[in-house]
N, C-alpha and C positions, 0 to 999 in steps of 0.2 A: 628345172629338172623334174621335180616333182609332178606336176601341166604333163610333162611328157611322158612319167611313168602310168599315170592313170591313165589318161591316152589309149597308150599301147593296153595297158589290165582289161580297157572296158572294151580293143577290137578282140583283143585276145578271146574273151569271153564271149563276143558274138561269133566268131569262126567254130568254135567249140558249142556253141545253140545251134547254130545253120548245119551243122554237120548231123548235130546226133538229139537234132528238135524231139523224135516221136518217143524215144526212149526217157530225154530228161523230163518230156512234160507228163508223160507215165508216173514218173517219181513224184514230181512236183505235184500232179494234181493228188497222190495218194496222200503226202506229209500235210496239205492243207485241209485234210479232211478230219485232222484230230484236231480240238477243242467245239468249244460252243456260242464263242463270242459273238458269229457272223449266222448272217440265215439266209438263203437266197428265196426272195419271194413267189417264184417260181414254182419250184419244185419241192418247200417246205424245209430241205436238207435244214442241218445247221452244221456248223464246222467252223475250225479256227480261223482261215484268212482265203479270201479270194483269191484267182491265179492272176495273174501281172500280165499285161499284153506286152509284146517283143520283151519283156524284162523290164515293163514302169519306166517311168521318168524318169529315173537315173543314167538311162539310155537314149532318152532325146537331146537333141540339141540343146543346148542351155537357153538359146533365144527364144524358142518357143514358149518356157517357161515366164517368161519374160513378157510375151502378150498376155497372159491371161485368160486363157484359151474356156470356151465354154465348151462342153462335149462330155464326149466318154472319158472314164477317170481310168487310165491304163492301170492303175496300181490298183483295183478292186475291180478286174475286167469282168473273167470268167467263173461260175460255179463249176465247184469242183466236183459235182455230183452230174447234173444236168448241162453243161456249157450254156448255160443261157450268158448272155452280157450285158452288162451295165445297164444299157442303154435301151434293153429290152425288157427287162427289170422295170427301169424307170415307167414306161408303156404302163404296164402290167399299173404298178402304183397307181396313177392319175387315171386309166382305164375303173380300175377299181372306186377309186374314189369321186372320181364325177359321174360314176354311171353312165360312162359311155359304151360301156357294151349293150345298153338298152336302142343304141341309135346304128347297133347293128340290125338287128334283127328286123326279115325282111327288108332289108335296106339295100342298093349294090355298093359296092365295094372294091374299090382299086387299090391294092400292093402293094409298090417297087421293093424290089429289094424283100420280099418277104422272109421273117425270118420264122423258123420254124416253131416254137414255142408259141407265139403269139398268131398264126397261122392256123393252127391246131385252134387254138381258142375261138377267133373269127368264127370258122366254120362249125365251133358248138353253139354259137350262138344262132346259126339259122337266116346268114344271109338270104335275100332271094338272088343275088349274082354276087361271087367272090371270086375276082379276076388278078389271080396273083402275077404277077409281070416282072420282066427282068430284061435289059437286054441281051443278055449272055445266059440264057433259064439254063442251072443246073439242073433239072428234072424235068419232064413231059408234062408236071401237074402246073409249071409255071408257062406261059404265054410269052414269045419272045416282044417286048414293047420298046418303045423310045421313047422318051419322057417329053423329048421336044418336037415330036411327031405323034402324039398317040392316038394309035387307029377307031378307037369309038367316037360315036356322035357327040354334039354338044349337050348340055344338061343331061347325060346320063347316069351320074354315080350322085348317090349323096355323102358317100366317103373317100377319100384318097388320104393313103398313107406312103409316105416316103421319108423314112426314118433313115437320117443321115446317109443321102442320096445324091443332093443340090452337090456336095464338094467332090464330086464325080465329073459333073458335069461343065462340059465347056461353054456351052452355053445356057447358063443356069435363068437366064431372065423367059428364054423361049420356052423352056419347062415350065414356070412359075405361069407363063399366058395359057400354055397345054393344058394344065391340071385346073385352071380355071375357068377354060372353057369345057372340058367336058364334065366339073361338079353341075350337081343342078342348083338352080335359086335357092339359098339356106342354108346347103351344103357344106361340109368341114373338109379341110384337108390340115393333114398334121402333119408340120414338114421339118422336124428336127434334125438339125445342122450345127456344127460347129463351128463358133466362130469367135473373135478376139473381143476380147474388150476395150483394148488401146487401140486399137487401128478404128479410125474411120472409116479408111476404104478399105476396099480390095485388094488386097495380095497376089498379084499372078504377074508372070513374066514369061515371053514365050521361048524363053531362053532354058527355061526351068521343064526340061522336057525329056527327062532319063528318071528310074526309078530312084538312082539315088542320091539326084538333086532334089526332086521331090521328097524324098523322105529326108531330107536335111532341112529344108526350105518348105513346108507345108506338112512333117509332121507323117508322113502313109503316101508311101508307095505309086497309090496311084489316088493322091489328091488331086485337085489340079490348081488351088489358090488357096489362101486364107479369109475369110470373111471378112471385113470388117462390119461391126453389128450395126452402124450407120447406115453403111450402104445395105448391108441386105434388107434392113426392114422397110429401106425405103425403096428396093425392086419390089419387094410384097405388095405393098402398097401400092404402087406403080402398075401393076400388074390385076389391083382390081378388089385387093381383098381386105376384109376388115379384120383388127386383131382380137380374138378373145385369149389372150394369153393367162394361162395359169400358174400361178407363181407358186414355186415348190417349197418355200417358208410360209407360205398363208396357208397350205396343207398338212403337210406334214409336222411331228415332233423332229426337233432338233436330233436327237441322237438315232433316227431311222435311217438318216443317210449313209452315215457309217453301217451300223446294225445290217443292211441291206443289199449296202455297195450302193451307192449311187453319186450321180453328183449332184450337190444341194443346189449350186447355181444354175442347172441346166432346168430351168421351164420348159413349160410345156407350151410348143407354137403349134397355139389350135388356132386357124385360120380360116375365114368361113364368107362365103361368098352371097354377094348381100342379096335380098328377096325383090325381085321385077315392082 
């Protein structure tokens, strides 16, 4: 009985988000903007607590919890100030810290999924091509592209960024050949993705094909599997590329991940395609 009360509290509480999202998150983002605890690396703010994507964890499926999941930390998503997220934050961190905005500049530059904050930045740095792409571009400044078709030559870019992009895609191995054939020799692509720790493989079913079997069974709407971190390192691989992975406790202080919102397990897949 009790299984069943909570149940119903936690749909009851989503029909009550879904209806009246733009005015509670009004609220919500203003009451998280008292205290000092938290600071989004972004934009400087500081303020009491990040805003929670769909309402945190406490509103996922309990299984999910249960793999392990490496990715965006729903429960320190958004800045309350600037919406930067998680996961852009994280960027921002390892960009800072290994000096990889110096391997912009003059450099080109491929996208997906560009997000605005880190966008902005690219382009203070002085690309000589910054080709932001989407396949569905919300603005005329992004490029409509396909990840597993994309329209430029081979060894064009020496960056490619597709920050949690791969769990989109149905065919995520044909992306992973795309973006390695048009980096040039030496080239990075940084392809942050979320994925299990307990699974070996891959998680998908083509059964799993409505928003809200996907958002039961893969966690967002329109995922389309779970990783397993087995398999995907070994499409990376597969696909041609060497790992210079950056490990986010050989960088950072222990108490920055909180402090910042991030997640401490999510490394950085810096991926770099090896020299002729």
């Amino acid at each position: 009985m009790v299984t069943t009360l909570i149940k119903r509290h936690k749909e009851f509480i989503k029909l009550v988000y879904v209806r009246y999202r733009k005015p509670i998150l009004a609220v919500y983002q203003t009451l998280h903007r008292f205290g000092k605890s938290r600071k989004c690396y972004v934009c400087g703010e500081t303020f009491g607590r990040f805003t929670r994507y769909k309402g945190g964890s406490a509103f996922f499926p309990e299984w999910i919890s249960m793999l392990q999941m490496v990715g965006s930390d729903v429960d320190n998503f958004g800045c309350p100030y600037c919406n930067s997220f998680d996961r852009e934050r994280h960027l921002f961190m390892y960009f800072d810290n290994l000096n990889l905005w110096l391997q912009i500049k003059n450099c080109n530059v491929l996208h997906f999924a560009p997000e605005a904050h880190l966008s902005k930045r690219i382009e203070r740095e002085g690309p000589a091509m910054y080709i932001k792409a989407d396949l569905f571009p919300a603005n005329e400044s992004i490029s409509k592209e396909d990840a597993t078709d994309i329209s430029f030559s081979d060894n064009t870019f020496d960056i490619v960024i597709a920050n949690h992009v791969l769990e989109h895609i149905p065919d995520y191995e044909k992306a992973l050949r795309e973006i390695w054939r048009v980096l040039k020799p030496g080239g990075t692509a940084i392809l942050q993705t979320p994925f299990s720790n307990v699974l070996k493989n891959n998680f998908e079913d083509a059964g799993i094909n409505t928003p809200t079997l996907r958002s039961y069974f893969y966690a967002q709407h329109d995922h389309v599997r779970v990783f397993g971190k087995v398999q995907l390192f070994r499409s990376m691989k597969k696909a041609g590329f060497i790992f210079r992975i950056a490990h986010h406790n050989d960088l950072f202080r222990s108490e920055e991940a909180y402090y910042y919102g991030v997640n401490a397990f999510e490394d950085l897949l810096r991926l770099v395609k090896p020299e002729k």
